[in-house]
NURODO-168128 format. One record per residue (C-alpha): residue number from 1; x, y, z. Coordinates in nm, 2 decimals, padded with zeros to 4 digits, always signed. Layout:
BEGIN
+------+--------+--------+--------+
: vopa :     px :     py :     pz :
+------+--------+--------+--------+
:  NUM :      X :      Y :      Z :
...
+------+--------+--------+--------+
This chain:
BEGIN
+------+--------+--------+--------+
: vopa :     px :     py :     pz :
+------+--------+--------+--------+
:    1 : -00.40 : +00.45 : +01.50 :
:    2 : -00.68 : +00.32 : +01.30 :
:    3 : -00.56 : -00.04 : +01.20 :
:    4 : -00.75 : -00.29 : +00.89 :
:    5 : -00.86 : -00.51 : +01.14 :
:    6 : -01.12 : -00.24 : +01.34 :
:    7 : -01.47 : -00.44 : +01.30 :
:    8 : -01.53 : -00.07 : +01.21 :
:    9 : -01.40 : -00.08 : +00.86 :
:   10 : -01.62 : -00.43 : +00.66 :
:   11 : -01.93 : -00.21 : +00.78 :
:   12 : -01.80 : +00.08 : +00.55 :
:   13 : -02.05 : +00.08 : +00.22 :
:   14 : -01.95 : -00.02 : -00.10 :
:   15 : -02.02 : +00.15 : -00.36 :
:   16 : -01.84 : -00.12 : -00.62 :
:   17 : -01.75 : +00.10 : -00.89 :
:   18 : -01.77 : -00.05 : -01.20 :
:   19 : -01.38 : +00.13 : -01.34 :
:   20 : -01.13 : -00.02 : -01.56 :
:   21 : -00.75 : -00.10 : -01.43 :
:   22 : -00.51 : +00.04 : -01.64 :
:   23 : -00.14 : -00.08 : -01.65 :
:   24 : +00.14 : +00.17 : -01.44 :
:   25 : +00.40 : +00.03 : -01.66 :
:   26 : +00.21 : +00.21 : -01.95 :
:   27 : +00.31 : +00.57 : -01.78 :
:   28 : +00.62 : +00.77 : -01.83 :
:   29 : +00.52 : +00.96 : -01.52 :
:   30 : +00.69 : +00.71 : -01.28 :
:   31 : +00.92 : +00.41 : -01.29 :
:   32 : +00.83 : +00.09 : -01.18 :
:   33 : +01.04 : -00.21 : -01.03 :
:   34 : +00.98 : -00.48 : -01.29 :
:   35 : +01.24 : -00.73 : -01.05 :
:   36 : +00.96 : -00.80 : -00.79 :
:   37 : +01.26 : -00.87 : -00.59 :
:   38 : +01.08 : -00.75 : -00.31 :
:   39 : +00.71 : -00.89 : -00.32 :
:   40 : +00.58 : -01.19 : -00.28 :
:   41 : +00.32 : -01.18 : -00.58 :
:   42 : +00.36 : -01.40 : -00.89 :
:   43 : +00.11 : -01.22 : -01.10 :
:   44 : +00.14 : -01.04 : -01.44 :
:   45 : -00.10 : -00.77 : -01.30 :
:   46 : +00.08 : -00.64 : -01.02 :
:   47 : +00.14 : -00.32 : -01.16 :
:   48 : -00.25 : -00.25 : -01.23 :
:   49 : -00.49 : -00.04 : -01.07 :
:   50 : -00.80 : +00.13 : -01.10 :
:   51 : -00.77 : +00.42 : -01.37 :
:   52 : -00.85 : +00.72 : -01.12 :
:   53 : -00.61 : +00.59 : -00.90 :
:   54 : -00.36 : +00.64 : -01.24 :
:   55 : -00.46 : +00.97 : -01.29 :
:   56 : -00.42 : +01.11 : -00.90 :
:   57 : -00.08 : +00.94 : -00.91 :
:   58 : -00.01 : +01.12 : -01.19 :
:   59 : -00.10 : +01.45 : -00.95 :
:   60 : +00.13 : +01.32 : -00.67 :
:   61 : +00.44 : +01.29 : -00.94 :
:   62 : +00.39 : +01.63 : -01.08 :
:   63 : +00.44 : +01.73 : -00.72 :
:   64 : +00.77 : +01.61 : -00.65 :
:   65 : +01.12 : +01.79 : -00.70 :
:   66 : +01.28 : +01.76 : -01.08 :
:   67 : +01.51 : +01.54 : -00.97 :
:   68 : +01.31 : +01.28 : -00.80 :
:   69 : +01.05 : +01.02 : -00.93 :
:   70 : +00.81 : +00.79 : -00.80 :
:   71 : +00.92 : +00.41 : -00.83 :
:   72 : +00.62 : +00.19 : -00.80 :
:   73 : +00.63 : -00.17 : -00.61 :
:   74 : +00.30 : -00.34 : -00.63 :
:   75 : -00.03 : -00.25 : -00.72 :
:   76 : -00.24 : -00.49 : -00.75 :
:   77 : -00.23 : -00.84 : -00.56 :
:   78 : -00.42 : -01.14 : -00.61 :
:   79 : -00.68 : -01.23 : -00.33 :
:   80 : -00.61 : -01.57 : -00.30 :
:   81 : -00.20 : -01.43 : -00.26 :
:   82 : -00.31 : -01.14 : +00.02 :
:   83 : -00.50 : -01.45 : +00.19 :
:   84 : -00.22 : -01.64 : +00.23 :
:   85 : -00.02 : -01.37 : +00.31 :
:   86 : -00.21 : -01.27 : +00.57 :
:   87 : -00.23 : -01.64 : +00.71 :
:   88 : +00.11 : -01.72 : +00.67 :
:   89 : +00.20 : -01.39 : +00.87 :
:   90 : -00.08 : -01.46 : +01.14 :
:   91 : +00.08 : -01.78 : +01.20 :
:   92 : +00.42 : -01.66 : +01.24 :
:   93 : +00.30 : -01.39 : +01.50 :
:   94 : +00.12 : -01.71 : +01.68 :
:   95 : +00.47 : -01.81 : +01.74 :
:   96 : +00.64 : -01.49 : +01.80 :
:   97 : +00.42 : -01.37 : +02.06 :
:   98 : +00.22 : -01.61 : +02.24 :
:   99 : +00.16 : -01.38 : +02.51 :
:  100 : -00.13 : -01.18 : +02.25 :
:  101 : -00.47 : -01.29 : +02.28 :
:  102 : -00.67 : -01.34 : +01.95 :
:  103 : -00.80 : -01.00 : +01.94 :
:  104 : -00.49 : -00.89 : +01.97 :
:  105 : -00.30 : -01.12 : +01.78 :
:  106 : -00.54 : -00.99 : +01.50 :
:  107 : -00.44 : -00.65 : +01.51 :
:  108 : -00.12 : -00.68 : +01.50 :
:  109 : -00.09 : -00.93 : +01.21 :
:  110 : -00.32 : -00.59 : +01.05 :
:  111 : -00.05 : -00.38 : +01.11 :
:  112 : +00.17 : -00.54 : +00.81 :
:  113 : -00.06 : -00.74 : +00.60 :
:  114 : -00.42 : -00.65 : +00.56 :
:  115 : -00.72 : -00.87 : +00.63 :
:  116 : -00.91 : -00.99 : +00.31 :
:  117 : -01.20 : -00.89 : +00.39 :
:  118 : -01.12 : -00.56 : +00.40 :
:  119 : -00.81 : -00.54 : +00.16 :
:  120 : -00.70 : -00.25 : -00.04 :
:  121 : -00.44 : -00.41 : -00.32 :
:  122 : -00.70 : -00.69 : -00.44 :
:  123 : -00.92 : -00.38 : -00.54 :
:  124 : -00.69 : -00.19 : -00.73 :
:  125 : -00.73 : +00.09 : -00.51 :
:  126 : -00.37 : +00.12 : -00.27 :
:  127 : -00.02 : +00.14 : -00.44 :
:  128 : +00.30 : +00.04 : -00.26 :
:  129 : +00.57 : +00.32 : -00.36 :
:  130 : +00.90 : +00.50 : -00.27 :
:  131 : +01.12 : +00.76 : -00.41 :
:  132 : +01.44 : +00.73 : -00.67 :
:  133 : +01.66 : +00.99 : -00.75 :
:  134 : +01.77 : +01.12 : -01.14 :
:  135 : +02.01 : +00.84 : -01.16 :
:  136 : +01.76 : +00.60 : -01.03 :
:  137 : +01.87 : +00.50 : -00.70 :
:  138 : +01.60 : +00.45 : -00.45 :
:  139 : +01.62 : +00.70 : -00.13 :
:  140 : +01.72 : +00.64 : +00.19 :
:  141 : +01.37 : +00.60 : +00.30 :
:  142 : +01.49 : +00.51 : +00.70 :
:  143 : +01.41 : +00.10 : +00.63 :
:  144 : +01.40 : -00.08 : +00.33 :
:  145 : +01.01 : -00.12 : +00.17 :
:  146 : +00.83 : -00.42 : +00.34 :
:  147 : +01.00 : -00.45 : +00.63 :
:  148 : +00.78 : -00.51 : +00.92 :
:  149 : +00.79 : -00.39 : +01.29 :
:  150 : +01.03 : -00.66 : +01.41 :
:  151 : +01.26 : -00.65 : +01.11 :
:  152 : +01.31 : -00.28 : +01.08 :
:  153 : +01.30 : -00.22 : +01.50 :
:  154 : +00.93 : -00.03 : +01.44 :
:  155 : +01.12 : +00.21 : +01.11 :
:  156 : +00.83 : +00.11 : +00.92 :
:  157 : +00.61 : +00.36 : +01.10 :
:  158 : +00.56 : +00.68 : +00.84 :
:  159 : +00.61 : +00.87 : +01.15 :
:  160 : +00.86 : +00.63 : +01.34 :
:  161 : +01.11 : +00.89 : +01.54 :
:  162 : +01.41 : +00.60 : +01.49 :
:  163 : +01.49 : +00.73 : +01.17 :
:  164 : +01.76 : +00.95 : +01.02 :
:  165 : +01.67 : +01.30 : +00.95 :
:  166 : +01.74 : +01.23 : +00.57 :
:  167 : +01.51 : +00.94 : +00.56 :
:  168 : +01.25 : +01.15 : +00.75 :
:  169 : +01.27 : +01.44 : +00.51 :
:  170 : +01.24 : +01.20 : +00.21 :
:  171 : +00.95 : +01.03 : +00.38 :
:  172 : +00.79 : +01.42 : +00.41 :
:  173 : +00.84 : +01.46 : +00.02 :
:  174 : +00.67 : +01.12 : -00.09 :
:  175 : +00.41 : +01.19 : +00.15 :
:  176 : +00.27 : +01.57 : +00.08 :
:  177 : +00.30 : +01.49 : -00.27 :
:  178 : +00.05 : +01.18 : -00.22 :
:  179 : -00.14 : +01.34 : +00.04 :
:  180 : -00.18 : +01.70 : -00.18 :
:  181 : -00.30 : +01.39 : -00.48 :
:  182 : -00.56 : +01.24 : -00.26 :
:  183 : -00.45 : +00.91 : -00.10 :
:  184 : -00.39 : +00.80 : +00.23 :
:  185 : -00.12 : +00.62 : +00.41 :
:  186 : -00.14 : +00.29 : +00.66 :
:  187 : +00.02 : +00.48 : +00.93 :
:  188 : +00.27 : +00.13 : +01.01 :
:  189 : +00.41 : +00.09 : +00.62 :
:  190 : +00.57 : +00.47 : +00.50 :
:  191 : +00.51 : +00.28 : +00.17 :
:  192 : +00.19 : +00.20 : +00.12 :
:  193 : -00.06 : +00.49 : -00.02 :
:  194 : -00.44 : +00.42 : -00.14 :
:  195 : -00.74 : +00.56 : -00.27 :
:  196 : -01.07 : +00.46 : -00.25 :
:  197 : -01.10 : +00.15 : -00.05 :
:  198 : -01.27 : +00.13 : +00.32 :
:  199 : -00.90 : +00.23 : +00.50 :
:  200 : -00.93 : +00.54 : +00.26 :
:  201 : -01.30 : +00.62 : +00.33 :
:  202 : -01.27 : +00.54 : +00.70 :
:  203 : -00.98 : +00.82 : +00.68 :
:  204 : -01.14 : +01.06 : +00.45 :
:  205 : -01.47 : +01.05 : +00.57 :
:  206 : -01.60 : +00.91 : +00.23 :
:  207 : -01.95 : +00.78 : +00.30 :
:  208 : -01.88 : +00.45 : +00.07 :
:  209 : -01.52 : +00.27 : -00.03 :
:  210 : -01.55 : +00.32 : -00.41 :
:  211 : -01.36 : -00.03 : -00.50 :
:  212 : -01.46 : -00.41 : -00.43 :
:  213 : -01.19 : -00.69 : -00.49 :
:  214 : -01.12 : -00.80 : -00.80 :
:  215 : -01.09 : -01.19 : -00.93 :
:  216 : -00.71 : -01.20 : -01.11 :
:  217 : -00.90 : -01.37 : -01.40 :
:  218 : -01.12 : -01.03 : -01.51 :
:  219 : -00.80 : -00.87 : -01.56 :
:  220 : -00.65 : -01.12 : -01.82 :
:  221 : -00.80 : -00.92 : -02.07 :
:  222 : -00.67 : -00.57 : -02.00 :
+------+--------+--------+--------+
């Protein structure tokens, strides 16, 4: 699979569009998880992102079943949060497996926390999302969201065969609606879905990543 830390990927072009983030808790297309039980980011923006990204998740929830909706995680994170993230992750895989060169060590740290340089939350661009159903329970999904490999026994793949057949038909309906709405998914986190930054263009064939990073102080004002 095609992981964030291919040298491939920083020498995608950007093509920095200049588009406004818009707030996902504005929508009454989806729910969003307000608790941020489950993320790591402290910042009043994590539910922003870029505005087309709005309007194609808009597609993807028109696509679902009546009964089901989208329930939104994180959007947007910090860079300074994603870098030590990343770090903090890096270091714990230092430990974990010694037996990993850097090389490596570096791609399998991509696998469950992206590399700065090339990251798609800090742009706006990727949205971390599962299913609930009418009464608002969250699907059995086959491992709970952000689990990595070693916590969730490698569940976390979208495609991972370890999984129920429930969770893997749940996992079919979150995906074709995103899919059918333009995103793509990191292949090692069933959860995480974006749309134009340089994993999406790598995927799609895009001949530029439309997004760049953001600084968390240009969106105090939306």
């Amino acid at each position: 699979m095609l992981t964030l830390a291919d040298p491939s990927l920083p020498a995608i072009p950007l093509a920095d569009q200049a588009e406004p983030f818009v707030d996902l808790a504005d929508y009454p297309d989806w729910a969003v998880d307000l608790s941020r039980s489950q993320i790591s980011s402290r910042s009043p923006h994590f539910l922003k992102a870029r505005r087309a990204v709005a309007e194609r998740l808009r597609d993807a929830a028109s696509r679902l079943p009546d009964s089901l909706r989208l329930y939104i995680k994180e959007a947007y994170r910090p860079l300074a949060r994603q870098r030590r993230s990343y770090d903090e992750h890096l270091a714990r895989l230092r430990g974990l497996k010694p037996e990993l060169d850097e090389a490596a060590l570096l791609r399998e740290a991509s696998l469950y926390v992206a590399p700065p340089a090339v990251a798609p939350h800090p742009t706006g661009a990727a949205l971390d999302v599962t299913l609930i159903d009418a009464a608002g329970a969250e699907l059995d999904m086959g491992c709970p969201f952000n689990a990595d490999s070693e916590k969730s026994g490698g569940a976390c793949y979208t495609d991972s065969p370890g999984i129920s057949e429930p969770a893997r038909a749940n996992r079919r309906i979150l995906s074709q609606a995103m899919r059918d709405a333009g995103f793509v998914n990191y292949p090692s986190e069933w959860w995480h879905w974006s749309y134009g930054d340089r994993y999406w263009a790598a995927v799609s064939g895009a001949p530029a990543a439309l997004y760049a990073a953001v600084d968390e102080s240009l969106l105090e004002t939306i």
